[in-house]
Backbone as CSV, one residue per row, in Angstrom:
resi,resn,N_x,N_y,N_z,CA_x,CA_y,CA_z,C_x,C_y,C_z
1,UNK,-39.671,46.494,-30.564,-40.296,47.798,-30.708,-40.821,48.304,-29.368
2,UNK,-41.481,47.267,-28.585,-41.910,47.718,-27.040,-41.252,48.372,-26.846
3,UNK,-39.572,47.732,-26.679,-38.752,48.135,-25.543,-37.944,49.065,-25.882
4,UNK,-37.998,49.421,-27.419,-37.669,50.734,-27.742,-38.316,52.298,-27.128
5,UNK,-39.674,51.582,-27.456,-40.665,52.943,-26.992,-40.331,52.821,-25.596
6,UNK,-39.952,51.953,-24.629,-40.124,52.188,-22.830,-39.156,52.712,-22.795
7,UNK,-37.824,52.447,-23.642,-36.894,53.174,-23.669,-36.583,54.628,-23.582
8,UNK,-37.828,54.947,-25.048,-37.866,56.487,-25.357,-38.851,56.967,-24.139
9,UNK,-39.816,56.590,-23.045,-40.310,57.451,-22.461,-40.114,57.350,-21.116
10,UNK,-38.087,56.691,-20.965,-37.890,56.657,-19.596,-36.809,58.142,-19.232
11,UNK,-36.465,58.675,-18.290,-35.761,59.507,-18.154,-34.608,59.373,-18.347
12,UNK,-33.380,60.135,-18.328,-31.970,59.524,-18.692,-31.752,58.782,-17.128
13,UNK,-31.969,59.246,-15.830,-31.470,58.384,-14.787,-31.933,57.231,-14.553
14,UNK,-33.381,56.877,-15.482,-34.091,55.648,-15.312,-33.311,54.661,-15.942
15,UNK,-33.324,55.008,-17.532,-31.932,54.590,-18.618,-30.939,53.937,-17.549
16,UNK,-30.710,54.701,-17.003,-29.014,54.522,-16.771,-28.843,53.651,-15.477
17,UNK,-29.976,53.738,-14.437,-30.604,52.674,-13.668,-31.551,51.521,-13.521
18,UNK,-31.838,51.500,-14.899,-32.621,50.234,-15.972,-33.979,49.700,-14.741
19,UNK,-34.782,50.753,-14.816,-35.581,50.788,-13.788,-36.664,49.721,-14.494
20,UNK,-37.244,49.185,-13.738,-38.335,48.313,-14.424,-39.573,48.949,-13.706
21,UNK,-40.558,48.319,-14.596,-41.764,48.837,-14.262,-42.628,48.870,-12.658
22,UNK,-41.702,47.701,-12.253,-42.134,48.093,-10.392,-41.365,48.997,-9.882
23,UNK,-40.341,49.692,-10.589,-39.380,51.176,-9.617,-38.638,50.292,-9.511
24,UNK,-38.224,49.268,-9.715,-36.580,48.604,-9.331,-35.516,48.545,-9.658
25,UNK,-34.422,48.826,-9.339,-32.926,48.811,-9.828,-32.389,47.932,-9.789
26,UNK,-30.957,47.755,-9.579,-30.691,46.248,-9.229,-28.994,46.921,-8.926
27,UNK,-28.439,46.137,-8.105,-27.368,46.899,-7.002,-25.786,46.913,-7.914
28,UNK,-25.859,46.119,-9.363,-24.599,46.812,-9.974,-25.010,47.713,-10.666
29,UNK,-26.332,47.845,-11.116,-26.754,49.428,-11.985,-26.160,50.125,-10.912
30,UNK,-27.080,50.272,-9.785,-26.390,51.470,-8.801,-25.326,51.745,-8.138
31,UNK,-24.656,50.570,-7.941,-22.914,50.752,-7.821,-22.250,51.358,-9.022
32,UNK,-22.408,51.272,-10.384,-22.092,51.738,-11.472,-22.292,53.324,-11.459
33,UNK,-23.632,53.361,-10.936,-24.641,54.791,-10.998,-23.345,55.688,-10.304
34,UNK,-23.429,55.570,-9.273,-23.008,56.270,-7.920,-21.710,56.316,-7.944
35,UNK,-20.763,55.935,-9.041,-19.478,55.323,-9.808,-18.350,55.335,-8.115
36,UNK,-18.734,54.503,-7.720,-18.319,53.718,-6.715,-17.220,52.801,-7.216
37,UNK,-15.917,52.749,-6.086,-14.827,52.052,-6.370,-14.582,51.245,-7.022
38,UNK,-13.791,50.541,-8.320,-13.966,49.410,-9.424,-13.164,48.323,-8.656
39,UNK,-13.960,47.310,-8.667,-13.458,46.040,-8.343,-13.316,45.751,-6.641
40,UNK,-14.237,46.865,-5.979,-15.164,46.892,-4.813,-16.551,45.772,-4.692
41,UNK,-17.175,46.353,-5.883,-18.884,45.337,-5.881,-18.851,44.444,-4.529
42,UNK,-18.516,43.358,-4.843,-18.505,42.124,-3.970,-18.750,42.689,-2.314
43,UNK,-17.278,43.326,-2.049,-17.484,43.946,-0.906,-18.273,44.917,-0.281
44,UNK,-19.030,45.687,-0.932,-20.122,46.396,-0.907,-21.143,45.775,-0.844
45,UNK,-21.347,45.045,-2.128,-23.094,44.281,-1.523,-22.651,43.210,-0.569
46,UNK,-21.843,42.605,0.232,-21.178,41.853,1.205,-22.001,42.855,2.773
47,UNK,-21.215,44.062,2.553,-21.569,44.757,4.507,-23.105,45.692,3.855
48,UNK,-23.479,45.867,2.525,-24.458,46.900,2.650,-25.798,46.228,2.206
49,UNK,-25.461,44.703,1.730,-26.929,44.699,1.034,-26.940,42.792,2.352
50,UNK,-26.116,41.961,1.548,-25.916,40.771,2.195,-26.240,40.869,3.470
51,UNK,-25.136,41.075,4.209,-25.217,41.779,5.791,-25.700,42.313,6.514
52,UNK,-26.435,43.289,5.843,-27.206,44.441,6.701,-28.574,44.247,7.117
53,UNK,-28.083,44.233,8.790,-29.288,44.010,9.532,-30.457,44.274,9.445
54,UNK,-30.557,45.527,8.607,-31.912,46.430,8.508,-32.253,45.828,7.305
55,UNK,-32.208,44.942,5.975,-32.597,44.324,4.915,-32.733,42.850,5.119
56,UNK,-33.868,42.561,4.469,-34.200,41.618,4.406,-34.580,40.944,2.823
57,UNK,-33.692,39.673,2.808,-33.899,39.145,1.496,-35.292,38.889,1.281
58,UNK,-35.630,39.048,-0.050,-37.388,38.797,-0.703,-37.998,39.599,-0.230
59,UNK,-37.968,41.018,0.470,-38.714,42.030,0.536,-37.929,43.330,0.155
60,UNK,-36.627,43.550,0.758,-35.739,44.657,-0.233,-35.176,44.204,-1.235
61,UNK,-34.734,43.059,-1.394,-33.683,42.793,-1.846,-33.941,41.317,-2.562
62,UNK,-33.867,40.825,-3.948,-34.071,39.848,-4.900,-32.585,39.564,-5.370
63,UNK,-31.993,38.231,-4.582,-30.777,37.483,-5.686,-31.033,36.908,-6.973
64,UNK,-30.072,37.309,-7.743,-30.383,36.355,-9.364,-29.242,36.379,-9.871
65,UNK,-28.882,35.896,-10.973,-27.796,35.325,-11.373,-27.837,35.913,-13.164
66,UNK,-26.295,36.623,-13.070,-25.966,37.229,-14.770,-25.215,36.784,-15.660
67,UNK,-25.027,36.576,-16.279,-24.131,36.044,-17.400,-23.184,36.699,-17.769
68,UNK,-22.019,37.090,-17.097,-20.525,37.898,-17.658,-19.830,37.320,-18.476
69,UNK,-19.270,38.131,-19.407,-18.187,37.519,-20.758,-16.930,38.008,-19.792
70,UNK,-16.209,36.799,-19.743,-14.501,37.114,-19.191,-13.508,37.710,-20.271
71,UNK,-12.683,38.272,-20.047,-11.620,38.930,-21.007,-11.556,37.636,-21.969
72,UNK,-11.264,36.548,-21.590,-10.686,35.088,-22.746,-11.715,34.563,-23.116
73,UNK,-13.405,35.532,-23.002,-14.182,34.990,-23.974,-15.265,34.114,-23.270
74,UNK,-14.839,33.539,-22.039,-15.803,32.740,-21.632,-16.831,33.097,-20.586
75,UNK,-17.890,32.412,-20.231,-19.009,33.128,-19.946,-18.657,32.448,-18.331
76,UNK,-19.078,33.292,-17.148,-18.834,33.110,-15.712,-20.533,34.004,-15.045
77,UNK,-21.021,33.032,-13.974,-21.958,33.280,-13.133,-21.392,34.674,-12.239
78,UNK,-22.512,35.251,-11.997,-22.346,36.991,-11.217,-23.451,37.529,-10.445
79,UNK,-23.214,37.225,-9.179,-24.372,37.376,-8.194,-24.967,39.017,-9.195
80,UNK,-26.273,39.011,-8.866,-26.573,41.034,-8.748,-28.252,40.757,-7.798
81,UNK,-28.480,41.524,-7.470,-29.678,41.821,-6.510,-30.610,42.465,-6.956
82,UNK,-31.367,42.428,-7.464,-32.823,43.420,-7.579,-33.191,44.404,-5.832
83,UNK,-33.512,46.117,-6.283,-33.575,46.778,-5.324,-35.027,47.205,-4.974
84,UNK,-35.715,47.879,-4.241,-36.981,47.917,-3.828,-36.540,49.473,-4.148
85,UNK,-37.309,50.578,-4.483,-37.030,51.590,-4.738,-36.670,52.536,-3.456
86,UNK,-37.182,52.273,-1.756,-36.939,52.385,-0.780,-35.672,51.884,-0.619
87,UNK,-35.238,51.054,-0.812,-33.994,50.215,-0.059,-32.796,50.773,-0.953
88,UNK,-32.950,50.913,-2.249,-32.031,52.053,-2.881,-31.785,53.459,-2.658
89,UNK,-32.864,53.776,-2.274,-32.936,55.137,-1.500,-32.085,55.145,-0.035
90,UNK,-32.146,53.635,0.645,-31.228,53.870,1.784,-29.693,54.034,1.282
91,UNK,-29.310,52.740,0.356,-28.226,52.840,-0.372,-27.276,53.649,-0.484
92,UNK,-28.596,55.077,-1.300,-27.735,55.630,-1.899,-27.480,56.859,-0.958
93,UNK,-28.020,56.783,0.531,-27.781,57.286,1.312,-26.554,57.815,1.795
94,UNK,-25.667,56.234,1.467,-24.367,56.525,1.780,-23.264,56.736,1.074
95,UNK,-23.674,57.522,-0.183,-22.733,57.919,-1.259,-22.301,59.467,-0.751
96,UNK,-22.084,59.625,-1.783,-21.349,61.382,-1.463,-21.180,61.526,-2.596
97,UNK,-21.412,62.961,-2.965,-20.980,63.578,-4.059,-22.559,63.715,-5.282
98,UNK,-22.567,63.995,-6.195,-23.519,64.612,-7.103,-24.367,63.284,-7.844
99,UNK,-23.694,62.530,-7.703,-24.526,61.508,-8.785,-25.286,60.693,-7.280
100,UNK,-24.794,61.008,-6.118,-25.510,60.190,-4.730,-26.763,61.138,-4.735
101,UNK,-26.982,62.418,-4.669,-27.970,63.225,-4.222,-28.676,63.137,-5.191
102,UNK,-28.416,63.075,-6.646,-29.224,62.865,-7.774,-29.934,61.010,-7.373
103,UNK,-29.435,60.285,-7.123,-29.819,59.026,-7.002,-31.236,59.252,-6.059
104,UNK,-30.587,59.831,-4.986,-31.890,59.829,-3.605,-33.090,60.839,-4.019
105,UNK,-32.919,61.625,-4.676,-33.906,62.711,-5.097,-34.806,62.026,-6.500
106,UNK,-34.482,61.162,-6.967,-34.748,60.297,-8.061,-35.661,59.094,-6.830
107,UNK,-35.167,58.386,-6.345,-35.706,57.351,-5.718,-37.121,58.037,-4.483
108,UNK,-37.079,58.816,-4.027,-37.484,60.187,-3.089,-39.432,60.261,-3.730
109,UNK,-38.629,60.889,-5.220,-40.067,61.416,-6.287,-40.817,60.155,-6.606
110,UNK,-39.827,58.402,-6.911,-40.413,57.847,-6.986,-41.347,57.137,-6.141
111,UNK,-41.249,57.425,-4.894,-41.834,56.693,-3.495,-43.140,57.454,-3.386
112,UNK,-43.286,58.765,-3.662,-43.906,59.874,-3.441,-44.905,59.265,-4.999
113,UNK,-44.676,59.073,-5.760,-45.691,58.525,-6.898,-46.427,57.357,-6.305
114,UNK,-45.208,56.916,-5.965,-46.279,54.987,-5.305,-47.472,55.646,-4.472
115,UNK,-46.991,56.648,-3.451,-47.788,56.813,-2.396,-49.407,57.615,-3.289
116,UNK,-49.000,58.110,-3.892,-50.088,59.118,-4.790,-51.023,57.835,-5.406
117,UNK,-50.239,56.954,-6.040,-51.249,55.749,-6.629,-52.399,55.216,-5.598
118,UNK,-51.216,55.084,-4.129,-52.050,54.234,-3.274,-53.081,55.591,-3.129
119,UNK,-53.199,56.662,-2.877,-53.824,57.671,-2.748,-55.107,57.623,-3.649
120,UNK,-54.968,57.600,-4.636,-55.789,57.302,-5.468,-56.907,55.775,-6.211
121,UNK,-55.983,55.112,-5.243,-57.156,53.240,-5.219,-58.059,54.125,-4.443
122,UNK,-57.627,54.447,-3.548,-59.003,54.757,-2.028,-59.822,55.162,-2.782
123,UNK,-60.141,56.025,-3.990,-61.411,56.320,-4.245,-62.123,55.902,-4.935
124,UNK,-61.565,54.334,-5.358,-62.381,53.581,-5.949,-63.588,53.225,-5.566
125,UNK,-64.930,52.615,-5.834,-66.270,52.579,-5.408,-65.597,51.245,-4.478
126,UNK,-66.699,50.980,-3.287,-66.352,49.744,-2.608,-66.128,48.483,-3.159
127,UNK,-66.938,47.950,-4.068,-66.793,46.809,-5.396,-65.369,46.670,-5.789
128,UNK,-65.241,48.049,-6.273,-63.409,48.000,-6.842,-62.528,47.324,-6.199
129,UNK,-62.729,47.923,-5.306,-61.561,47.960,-3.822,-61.662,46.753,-3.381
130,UNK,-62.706,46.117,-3.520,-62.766,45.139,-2.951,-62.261,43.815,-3.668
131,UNK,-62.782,43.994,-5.135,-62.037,43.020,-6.430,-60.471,43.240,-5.997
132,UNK,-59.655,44.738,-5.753,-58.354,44.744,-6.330,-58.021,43.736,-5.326
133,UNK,-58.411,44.302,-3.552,-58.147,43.246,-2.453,-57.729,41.779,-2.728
134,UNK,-59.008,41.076,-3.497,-58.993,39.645,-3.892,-57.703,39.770,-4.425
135,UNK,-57.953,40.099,-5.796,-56.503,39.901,-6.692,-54.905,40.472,-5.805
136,UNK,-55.167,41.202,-4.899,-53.966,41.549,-4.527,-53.648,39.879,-3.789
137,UNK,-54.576,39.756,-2.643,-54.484,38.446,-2.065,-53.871,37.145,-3.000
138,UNK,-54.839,36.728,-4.005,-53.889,35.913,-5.130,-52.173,36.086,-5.351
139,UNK,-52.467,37.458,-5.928,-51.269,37.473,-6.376,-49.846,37.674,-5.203
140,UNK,-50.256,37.801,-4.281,-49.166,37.757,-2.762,-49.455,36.264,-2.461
141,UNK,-50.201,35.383,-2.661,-49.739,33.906,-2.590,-49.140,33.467,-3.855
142,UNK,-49.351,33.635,-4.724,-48.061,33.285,-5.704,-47.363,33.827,-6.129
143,UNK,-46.838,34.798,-5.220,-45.372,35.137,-5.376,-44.409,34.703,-4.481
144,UNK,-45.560,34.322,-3.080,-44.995,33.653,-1.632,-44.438,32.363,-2.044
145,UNK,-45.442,31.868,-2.609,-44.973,30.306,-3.612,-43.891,30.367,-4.540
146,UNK,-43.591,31.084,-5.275,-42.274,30.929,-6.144,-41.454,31.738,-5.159
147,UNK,-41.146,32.623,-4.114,-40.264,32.755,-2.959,-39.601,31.225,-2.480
148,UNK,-40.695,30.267,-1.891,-40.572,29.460,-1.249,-39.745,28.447,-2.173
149,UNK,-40.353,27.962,-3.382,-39.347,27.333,-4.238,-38.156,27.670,-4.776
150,UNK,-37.837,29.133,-4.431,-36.718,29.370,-4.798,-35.933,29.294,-3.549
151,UNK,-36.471,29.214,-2.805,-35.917,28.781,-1.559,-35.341,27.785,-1.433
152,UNK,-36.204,26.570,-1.509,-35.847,25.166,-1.838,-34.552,24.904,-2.974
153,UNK,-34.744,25.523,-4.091,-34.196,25.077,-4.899,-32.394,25.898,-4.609
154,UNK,-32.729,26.765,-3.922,-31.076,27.383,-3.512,-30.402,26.472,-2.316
155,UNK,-30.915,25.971,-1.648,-31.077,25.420,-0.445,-30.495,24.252,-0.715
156,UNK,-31.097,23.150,-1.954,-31.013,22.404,-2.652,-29.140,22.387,-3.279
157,UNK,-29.206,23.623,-4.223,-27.933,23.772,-4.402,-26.949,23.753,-3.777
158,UNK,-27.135,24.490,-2.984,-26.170,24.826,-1.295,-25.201,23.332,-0.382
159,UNK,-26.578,22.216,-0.808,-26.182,21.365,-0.032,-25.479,20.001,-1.178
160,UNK,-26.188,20.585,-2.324,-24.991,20.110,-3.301,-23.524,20.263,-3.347
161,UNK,-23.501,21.672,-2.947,-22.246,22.056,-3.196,-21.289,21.807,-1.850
162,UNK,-22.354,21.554,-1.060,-21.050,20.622,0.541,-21.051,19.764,0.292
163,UNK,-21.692,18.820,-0.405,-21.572,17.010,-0.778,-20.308,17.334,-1.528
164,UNK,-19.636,18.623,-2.516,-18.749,18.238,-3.274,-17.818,18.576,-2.764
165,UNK,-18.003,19.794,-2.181,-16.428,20.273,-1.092,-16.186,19.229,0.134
166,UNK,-16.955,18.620,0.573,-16.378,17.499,1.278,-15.611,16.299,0.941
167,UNK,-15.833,16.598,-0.514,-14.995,15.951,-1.383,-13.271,15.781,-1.731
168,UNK,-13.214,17.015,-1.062,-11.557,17.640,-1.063,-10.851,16.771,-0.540
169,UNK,-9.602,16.218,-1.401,-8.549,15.010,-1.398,-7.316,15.948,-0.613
170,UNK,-7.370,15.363,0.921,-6.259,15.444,1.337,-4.688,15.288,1.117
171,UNK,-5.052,14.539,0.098,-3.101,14.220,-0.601,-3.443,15.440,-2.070
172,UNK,-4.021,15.704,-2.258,-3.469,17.018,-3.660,-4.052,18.459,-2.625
173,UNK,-4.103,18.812,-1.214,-4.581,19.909,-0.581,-4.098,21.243,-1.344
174,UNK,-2.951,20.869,-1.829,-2.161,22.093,-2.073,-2.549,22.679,-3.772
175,UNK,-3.216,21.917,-4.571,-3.807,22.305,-5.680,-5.354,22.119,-5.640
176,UNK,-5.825,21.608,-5.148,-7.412,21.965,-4.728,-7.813,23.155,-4.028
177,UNK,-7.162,23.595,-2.912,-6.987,24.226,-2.120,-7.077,25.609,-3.466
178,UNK,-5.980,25.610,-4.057,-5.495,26.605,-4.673,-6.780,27.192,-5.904
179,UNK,-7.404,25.772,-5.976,-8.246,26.154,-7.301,-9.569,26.492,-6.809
180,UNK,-10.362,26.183,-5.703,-10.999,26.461,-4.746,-10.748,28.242,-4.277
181,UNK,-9.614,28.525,-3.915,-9.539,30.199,-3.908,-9.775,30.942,-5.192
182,UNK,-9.383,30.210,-6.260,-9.283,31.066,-7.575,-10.584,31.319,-7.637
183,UNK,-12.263,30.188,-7.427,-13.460,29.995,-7.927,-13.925,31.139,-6.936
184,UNK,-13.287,31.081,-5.415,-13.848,32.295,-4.710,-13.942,33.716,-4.890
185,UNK,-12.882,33.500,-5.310,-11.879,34.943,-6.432,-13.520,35.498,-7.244
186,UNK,-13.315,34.472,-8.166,-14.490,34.785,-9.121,-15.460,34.845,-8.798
187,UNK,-16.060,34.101,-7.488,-17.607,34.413,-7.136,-17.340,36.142,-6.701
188,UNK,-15.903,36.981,-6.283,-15.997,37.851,-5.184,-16.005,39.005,-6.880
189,UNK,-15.761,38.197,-7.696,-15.654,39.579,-8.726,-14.244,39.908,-9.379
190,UNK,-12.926,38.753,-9.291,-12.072,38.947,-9.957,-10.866,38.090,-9.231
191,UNK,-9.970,38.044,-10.037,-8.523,37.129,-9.363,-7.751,38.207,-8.722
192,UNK,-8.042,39.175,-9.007,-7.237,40.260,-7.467,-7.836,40.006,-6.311
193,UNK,-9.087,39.034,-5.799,-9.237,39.085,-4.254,-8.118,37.750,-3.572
194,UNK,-7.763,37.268,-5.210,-6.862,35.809,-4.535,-5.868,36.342,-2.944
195,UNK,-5.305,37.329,-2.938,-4.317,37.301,-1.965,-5.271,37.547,-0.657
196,UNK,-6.188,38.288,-0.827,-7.280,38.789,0.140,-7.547,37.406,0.945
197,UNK,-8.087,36.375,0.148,-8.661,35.601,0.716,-7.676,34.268,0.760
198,UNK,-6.231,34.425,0.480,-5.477,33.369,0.887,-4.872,33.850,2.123
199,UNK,-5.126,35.099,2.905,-4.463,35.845,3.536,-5.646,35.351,4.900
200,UNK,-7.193,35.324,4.782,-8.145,35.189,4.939,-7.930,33.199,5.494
201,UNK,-7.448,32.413,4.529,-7.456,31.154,5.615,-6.462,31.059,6.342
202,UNK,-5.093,31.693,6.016,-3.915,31.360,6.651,-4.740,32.114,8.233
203,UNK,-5.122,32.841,8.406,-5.680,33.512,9.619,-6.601,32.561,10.051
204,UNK,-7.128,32.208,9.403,-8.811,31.247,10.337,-7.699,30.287,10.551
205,UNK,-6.761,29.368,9.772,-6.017,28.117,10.519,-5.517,28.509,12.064
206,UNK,-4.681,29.925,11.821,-3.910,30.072,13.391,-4.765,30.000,13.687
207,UNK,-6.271,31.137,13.702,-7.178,30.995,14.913,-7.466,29.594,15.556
208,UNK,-7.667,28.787,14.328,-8.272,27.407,14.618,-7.684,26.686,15.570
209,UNK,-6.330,26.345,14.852,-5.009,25.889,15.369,-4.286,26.049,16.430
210,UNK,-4.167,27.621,16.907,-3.643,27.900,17.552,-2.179,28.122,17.210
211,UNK,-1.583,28.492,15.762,-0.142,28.418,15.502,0.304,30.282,15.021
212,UNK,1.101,30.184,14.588,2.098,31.616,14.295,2.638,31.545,13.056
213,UNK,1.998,31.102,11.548,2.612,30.980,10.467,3.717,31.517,10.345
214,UNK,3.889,32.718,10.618,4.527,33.577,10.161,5.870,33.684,11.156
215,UNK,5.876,32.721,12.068,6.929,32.676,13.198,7.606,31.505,12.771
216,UNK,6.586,30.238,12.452,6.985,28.996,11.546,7.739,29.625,10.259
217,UNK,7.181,30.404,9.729,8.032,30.277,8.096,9.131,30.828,8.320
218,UNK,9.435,31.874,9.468,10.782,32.514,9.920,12.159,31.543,9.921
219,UNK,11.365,30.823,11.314,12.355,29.194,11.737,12.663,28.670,10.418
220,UNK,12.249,28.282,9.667,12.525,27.315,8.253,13.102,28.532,7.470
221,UNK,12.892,29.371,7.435,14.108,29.537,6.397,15.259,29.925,6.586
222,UNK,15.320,30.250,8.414,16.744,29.980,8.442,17.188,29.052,8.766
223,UNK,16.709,27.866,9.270,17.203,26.263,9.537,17.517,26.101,7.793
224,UNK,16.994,26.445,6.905,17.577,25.987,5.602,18.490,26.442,4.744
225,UNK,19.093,28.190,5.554,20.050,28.964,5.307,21.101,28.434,6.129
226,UNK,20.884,27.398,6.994,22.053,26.821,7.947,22.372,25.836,6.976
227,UNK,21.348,25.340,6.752,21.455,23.744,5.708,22.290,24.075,4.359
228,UNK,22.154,25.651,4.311,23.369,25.575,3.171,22.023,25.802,1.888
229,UNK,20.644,25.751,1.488,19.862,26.068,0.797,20.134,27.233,0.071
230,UNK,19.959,27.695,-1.370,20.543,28.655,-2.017,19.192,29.994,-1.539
231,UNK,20.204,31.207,-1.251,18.526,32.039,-1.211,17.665,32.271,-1.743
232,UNK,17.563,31.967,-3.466,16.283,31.759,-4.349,15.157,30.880,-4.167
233,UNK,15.634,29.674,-3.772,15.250,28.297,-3.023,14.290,29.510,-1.469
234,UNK,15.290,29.863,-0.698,14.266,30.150,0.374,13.544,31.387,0.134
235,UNK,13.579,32.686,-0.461,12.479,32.932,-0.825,11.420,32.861,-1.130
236,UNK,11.556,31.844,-2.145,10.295,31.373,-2.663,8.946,30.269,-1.109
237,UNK,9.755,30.381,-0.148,9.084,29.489,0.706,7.915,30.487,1.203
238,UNK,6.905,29.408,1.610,5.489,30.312,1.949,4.762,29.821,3.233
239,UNK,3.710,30.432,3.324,3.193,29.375,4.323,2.561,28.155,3.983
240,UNK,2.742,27.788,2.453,1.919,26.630,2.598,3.185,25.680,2.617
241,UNK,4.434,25.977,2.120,5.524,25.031,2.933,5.551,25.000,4.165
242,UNK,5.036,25.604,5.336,4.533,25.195,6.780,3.969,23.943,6.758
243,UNK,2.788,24.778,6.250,1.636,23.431,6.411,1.664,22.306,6.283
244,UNK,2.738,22.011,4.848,3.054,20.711,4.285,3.959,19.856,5.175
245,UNK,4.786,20.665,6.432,5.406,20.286,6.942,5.099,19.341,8.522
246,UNK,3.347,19.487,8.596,2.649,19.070,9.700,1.349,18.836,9.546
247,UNK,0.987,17.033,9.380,-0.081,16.604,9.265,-1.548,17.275,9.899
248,UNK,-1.056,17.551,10.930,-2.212,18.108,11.551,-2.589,19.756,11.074
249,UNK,-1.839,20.183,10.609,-2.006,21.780,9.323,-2.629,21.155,8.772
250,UNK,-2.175,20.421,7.867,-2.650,19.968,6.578,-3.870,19.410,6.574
251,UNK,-4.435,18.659,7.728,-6.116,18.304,8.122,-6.835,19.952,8.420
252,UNK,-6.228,20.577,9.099,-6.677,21.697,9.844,-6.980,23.222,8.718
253,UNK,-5.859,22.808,7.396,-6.192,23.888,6.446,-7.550,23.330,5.374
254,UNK,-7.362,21.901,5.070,-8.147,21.084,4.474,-9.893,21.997,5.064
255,UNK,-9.958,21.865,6.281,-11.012,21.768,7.093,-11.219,23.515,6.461
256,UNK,-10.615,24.317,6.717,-10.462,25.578,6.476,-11.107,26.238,5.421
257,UNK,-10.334,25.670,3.954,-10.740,25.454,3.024,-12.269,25.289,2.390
258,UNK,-12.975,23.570,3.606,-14.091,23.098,2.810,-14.830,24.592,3.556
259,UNK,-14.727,25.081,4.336,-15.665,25.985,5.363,-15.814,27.114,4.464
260,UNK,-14.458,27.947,3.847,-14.590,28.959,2.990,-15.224,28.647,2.274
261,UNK,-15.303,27.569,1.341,-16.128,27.246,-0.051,-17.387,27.047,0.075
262,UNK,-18.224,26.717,1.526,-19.713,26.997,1.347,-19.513,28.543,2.224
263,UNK,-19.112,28.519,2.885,-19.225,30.363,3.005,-19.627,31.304,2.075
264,UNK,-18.538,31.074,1.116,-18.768,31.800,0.066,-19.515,31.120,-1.286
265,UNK,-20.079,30.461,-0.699,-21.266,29.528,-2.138,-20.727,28.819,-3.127
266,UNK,-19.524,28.419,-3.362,-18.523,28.233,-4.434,-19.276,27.021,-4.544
267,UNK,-19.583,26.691,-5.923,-20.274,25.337,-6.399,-19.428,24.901,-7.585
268,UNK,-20.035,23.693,-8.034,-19.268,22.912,-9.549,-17.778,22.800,-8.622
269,UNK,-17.784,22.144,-7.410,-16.294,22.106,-6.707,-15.677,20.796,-6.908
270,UNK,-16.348,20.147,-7.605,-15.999,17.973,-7.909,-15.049,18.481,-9.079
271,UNK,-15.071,19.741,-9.582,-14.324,19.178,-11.097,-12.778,19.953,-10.415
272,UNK,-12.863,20.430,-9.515,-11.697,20.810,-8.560,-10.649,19.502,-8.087
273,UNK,-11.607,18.356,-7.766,-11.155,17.744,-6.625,-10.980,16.011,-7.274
């Protein structure tokens, strides 16, 4: 019944940006809001929220974790961010079009209320002001304190999840490897980034390496069009028939691999390997 009535006395853009009672959004409401490219997300909060120099995690910006139903029913982890009503306002800075200017003029009125509140402590008697002080003090150390443990406890995870990617069995590279991109896939928001980011190690190996995949896979398939190989047979060849073809790839993509998977946070990686 509460949350009916907060319901009925929020505005439709609040509704629709599921504002909570501190002014906060959270960065797939407003990617949704601002109806921003589908099956973008990832890469967006990647250069605008993750990345960006001017934000700082635990003061703009709150990570937490959602519960998505997949098309086949099953339930998959989904980064989303809690927004500061300022830091959405930068956001939505960089939209265009009618539902962006509605966003900033929405976030704008709400900053302009905060400021009116703070406007209005000041004229509390000195006593007041001075109680809220205390309690403000309290309550900014225990929120610093559950910051800090959530700190720990991500931190914690993090280094779980390199104990398991170091785990990666050099003799199955080529199906670990493979199932390891799929989980990245899904941390990025879908199995369409698979080519993105298989495209993504074959590049970090040359860098690493120093090689020319793509000069290698040339040579082999016509040394195997000499060999008399049918052309269905060499089509199908890739670069990871390179790799397979030179121990030192095959350490060097291995290595590649464990690096992407804490890059990109990929955990539960033992039942991979």
């Amino acid at each position: 019944m509460n949350e009916l009535m907060e319901q009925v006395n929020k505005t439709p853009i609040e509704i629709a940006l599921d504002i909570d009672e501190d002014g906060m959004t959270t960065a797939r409401k407003l990617y949704t809001f601002l109806e921003l490219a589908q099956g973008q997300f990832s890469r967006w909060v990647k250069s605008n929220i993750v990345d960006n120099e001017f934000a700082t995690e635990n003061e703009d910006y709150w990570r937490f974790d959602i519960d998505v139903e997949t098309p086949t029913g099953g339930i998959v982890k989904r980064d989303d961010y809690k927004l500061t009503a300022h830091f959405a306002k930068k956001l939505s800075m960089k939209g265009n079009g009618e539902k962006a200017e509605e966003a900033r003029e929405y976030f704008t009125h709400l900053e302009e209320r905060v400021k009116q509140k703070a406007i209005d402590f000041s004229q509390l008697s000195p006593e007041l002001q001075m109680f809220s002080r205390i309690f403000q003090s309290v309550a900014e150390q225990q929120l610093e304190q559950k910051r800090q443990a959530e700190k720990v406890e991500q931190l914690d995870k993090k280094v779980d999840s390199i104990k398991d990617v170091i785990a990666l069995n050099p003799n199955s590279w080529r199906t670990d490897s493979a199932k390891i991109i799929n989980k990245i896939a899904l941390q990025m928001g879908g199995y369409e980034h698979i080519k993105a980011i298989r495209e993504e190690s074959y590049k970090l190996l040359e860098e690493r390496m120093g090689v020319a995949l793509s000069i290698r896979l040339s040579n082999k398939k016509k040394t195997q069009a000499l060999n008399g190989v049918s052309k269905s047979k060499i089509d199908k060849l890739n670069q990871l028939d390179v790799i397979a073809d030179d121990k030192k790839l095959i350490q060097g993509y291995v290595s590649v691999i464990k690096d992407m998977a804490i890059k990109y946070g990929v955990t539960e990686v033992a039942a991979y390997v």
